[in-house]
OpenMM code with the backbone's topology and positions (N, CA, C; nanometers):
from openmm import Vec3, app, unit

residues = "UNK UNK UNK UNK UNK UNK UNK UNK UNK UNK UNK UNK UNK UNK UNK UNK UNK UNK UNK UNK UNK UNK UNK UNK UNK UNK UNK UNK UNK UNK UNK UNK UNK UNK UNK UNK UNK UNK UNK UNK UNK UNK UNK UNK UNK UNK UNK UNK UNK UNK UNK UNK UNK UNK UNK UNK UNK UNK UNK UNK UNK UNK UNK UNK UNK UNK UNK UNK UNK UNK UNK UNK UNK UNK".split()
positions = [
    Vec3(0.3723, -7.4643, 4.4510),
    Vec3(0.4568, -7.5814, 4.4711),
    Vec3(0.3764, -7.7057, 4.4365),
    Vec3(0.4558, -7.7917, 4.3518),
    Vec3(0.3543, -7.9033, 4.3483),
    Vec3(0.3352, -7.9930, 4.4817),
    Vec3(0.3129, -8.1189, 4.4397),
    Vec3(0.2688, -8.1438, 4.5481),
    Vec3(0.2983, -8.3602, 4.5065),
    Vec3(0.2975, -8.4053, 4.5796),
    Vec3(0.3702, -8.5472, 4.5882),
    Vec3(0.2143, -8.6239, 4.5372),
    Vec3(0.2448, -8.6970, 4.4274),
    Vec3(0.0903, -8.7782, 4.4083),
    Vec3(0.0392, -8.9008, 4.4787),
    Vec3(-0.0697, -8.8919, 4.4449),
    Vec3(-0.2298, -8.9907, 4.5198),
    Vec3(-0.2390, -8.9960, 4.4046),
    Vec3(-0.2075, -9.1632, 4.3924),
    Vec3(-0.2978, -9.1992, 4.2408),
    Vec3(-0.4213, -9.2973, 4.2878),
    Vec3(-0.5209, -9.2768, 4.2273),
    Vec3(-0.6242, -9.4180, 4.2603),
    Vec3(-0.5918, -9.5334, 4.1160),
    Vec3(-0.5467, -9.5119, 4.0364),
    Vec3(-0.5154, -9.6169, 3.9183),
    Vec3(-0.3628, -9.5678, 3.8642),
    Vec3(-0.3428, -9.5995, 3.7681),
    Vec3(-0.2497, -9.6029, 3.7001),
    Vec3(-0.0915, -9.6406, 3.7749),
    Vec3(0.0251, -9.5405, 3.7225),
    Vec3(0.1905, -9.5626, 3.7367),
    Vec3(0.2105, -9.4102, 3.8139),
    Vec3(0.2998, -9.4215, 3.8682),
    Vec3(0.3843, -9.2675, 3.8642),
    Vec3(0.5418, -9.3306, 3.8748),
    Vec3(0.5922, -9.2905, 3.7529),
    Vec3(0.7249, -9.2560, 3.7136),
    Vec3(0.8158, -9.2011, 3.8187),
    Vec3(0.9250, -9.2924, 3.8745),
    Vec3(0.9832, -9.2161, 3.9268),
    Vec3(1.1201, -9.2449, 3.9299),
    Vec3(1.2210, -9.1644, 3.9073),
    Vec3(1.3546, -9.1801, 3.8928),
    Vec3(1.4565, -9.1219, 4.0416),
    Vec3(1.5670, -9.2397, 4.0589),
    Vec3(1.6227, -9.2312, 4.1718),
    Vec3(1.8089, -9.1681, 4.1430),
    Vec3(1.8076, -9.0743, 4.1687),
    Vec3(1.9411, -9.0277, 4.1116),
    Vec3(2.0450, -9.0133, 4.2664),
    Vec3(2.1917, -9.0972, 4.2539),
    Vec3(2.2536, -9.0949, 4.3403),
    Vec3(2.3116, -8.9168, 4.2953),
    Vec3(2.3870, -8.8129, 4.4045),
    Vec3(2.4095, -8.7082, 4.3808),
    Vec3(2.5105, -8.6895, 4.4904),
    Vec3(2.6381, -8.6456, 4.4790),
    Vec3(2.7323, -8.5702, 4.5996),
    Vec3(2.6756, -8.4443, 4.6300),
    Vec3(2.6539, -8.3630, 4.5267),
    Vec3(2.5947, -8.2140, 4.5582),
    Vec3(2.4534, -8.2701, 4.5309),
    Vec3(2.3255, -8.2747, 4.6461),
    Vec3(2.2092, -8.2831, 4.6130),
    Vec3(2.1084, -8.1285, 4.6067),
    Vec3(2.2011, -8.0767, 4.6527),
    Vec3(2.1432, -7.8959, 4.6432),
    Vec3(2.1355, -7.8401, 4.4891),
    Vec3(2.2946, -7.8916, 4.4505),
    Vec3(2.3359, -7.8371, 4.3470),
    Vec3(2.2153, -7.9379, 4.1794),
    Vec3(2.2519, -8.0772, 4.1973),
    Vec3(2.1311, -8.1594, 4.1473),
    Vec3(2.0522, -8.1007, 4.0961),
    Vec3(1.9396, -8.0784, 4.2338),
    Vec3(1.8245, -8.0163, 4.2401),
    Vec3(1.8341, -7.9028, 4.1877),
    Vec3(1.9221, -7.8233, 4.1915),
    Vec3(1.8802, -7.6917, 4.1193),
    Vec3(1.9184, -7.7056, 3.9343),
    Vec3(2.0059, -7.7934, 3.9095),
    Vec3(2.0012, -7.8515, 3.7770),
    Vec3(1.8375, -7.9098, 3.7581),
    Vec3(1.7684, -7.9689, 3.7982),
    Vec3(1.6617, -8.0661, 3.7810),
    Vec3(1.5744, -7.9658, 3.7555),
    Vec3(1.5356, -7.8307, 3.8049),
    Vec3(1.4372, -7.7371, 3.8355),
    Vec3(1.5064, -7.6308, 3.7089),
    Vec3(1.6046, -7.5525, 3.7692),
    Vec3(1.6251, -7.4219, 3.6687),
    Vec3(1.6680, -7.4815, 3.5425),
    Vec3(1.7487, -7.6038, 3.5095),
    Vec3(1.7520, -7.6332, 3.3909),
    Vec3(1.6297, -7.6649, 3.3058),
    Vec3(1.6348, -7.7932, 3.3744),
    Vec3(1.5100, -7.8507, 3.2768),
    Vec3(1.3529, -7.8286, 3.3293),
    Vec3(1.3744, -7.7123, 3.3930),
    Vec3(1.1979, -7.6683, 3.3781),
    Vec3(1.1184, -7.7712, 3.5010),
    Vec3(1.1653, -7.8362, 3.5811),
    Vec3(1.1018, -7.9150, 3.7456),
    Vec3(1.0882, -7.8005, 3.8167),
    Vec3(1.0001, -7.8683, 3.9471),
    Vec3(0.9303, -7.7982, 4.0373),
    Vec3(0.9864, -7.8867, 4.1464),
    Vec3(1.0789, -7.8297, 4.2242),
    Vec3(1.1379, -7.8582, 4.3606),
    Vec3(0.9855, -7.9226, 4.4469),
    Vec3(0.9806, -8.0103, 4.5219),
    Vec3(0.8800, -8.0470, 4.5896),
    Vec3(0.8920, -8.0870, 4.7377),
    Vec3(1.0238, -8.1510, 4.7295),
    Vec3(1.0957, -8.1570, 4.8671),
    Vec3(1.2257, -8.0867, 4.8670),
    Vec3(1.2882, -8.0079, 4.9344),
    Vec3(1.4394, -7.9672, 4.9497),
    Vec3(1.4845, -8.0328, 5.0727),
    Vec3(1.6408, -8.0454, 5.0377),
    Vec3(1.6735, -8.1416, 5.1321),
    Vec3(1.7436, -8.2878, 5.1364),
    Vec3(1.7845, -8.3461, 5.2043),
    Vec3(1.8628, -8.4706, 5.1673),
    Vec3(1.7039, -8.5500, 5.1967),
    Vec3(1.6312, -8.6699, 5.1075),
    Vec3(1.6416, -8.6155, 4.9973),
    Vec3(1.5361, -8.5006, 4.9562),
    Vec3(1.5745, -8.4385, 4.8414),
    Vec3(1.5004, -8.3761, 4.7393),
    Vec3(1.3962, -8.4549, 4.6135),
    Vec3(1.2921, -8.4136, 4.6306),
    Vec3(1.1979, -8.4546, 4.4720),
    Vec3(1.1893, -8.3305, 4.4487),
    Vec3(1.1778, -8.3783, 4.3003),
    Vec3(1.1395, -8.2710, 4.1987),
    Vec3(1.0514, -8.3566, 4.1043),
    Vec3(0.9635, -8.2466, 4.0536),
    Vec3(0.8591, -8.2988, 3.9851),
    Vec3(0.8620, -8.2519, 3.8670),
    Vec3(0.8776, -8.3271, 3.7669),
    Vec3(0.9120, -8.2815, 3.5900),
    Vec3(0.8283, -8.3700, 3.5020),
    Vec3(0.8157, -8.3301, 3.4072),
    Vec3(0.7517, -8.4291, 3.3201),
    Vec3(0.6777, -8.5150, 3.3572),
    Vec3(0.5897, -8.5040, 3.4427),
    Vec3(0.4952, -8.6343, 3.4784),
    Vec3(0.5441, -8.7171, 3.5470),
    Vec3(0.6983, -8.7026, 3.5941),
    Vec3(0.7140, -8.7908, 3.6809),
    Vec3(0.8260, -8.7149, 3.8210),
    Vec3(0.8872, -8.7969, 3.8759),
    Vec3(0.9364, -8.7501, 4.0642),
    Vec3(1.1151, -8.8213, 3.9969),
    Vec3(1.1423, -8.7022, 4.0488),
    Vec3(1.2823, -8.7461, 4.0339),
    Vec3(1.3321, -8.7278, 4.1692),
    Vec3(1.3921, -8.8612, 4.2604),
    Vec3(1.4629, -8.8233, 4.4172),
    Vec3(1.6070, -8.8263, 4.4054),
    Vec3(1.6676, -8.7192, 4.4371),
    Vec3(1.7892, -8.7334, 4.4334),
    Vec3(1.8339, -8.7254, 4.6170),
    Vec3(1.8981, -8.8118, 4.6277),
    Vec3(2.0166, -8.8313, 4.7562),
    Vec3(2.1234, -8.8454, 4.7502),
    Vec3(2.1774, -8.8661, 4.8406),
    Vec3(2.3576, -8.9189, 4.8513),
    Vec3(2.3766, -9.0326, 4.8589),
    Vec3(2.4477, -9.0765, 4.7942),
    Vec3(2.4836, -9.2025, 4.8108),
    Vec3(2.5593, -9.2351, 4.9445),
    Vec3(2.5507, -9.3816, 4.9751),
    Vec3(2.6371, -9.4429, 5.0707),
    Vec3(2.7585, -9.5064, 5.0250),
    Vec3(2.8427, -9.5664, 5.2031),
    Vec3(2.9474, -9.6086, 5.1454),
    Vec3(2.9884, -9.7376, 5.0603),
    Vec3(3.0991, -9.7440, 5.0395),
    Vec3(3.0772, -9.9184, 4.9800),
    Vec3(3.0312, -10.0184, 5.0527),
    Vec3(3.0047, -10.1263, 5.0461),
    Vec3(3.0050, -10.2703, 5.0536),
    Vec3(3.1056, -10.3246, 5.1126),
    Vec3(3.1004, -10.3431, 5.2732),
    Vec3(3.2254, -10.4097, 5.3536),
    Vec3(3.2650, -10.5310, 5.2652),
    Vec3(3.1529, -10.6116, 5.1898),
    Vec3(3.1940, -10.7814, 5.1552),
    Vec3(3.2252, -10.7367, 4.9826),
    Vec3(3.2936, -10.7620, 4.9586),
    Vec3(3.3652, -10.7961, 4.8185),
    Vec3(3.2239, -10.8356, 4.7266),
    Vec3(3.1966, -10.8044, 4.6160),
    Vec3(3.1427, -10.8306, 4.5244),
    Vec3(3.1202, -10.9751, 4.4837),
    Vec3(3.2066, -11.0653, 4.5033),
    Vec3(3.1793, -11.1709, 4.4677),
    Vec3(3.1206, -11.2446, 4.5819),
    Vec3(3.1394, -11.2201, 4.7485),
    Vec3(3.0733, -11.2418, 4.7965),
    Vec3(2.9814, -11.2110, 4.8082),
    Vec3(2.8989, -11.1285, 4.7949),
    Vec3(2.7463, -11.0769, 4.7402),
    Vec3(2.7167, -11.1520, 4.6772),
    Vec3(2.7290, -11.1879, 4.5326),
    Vec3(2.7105, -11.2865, 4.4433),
    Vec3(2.7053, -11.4325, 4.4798),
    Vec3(2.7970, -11.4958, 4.5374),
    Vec3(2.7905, -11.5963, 4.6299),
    Vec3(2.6781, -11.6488, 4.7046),
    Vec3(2.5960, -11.4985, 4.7698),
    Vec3(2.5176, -11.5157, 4.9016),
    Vec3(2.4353, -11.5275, 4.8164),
    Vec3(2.3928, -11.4652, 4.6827),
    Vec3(2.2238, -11.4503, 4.6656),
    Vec3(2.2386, -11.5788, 4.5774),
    Vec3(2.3025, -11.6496, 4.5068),
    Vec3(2.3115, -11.7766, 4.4153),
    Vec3(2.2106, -11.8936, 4.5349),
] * unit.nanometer
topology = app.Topology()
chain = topology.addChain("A")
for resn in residues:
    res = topology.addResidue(resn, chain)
    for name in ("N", "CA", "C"):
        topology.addAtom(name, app.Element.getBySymbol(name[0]), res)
């Protein structure tokens, strides 16, 4: 199993994927494209290509309307 990195220099790559099925995801991320499951679980990393892919579930919407968002941060 890999294992979650300790860098002393450089980047680590990492991609955040919203997912309804995060089981199902993860097993796309691993048996497809060749990743190594690292966490299972809400969430899951997988480790591919040099970098951490976390997939979770998303949340719900935004009680305030979009434009009020926009509003607040202006």
């Amino acid at each position: 199993m890999a294992s979650l990195p300790t860098l002393s220099e450089g980047i680590a790559l990492t991609h955040f994927i919203v997912a309804e099925d995060v089981e199902r995801a993860g097993r796309f991320y691993s048996d497809v494209l060749g990743g190594e499951i690292v966490l299972a679980g809400e969430p899951t990393i997988v480790a591919l290509a040099n970098s951490w892919i976390i997939i979770n579930v998303g949340g719900g919407p935004s009680p305030l309307p979009m434009a009020a968002v926009a509003a607040k941060t202006r």
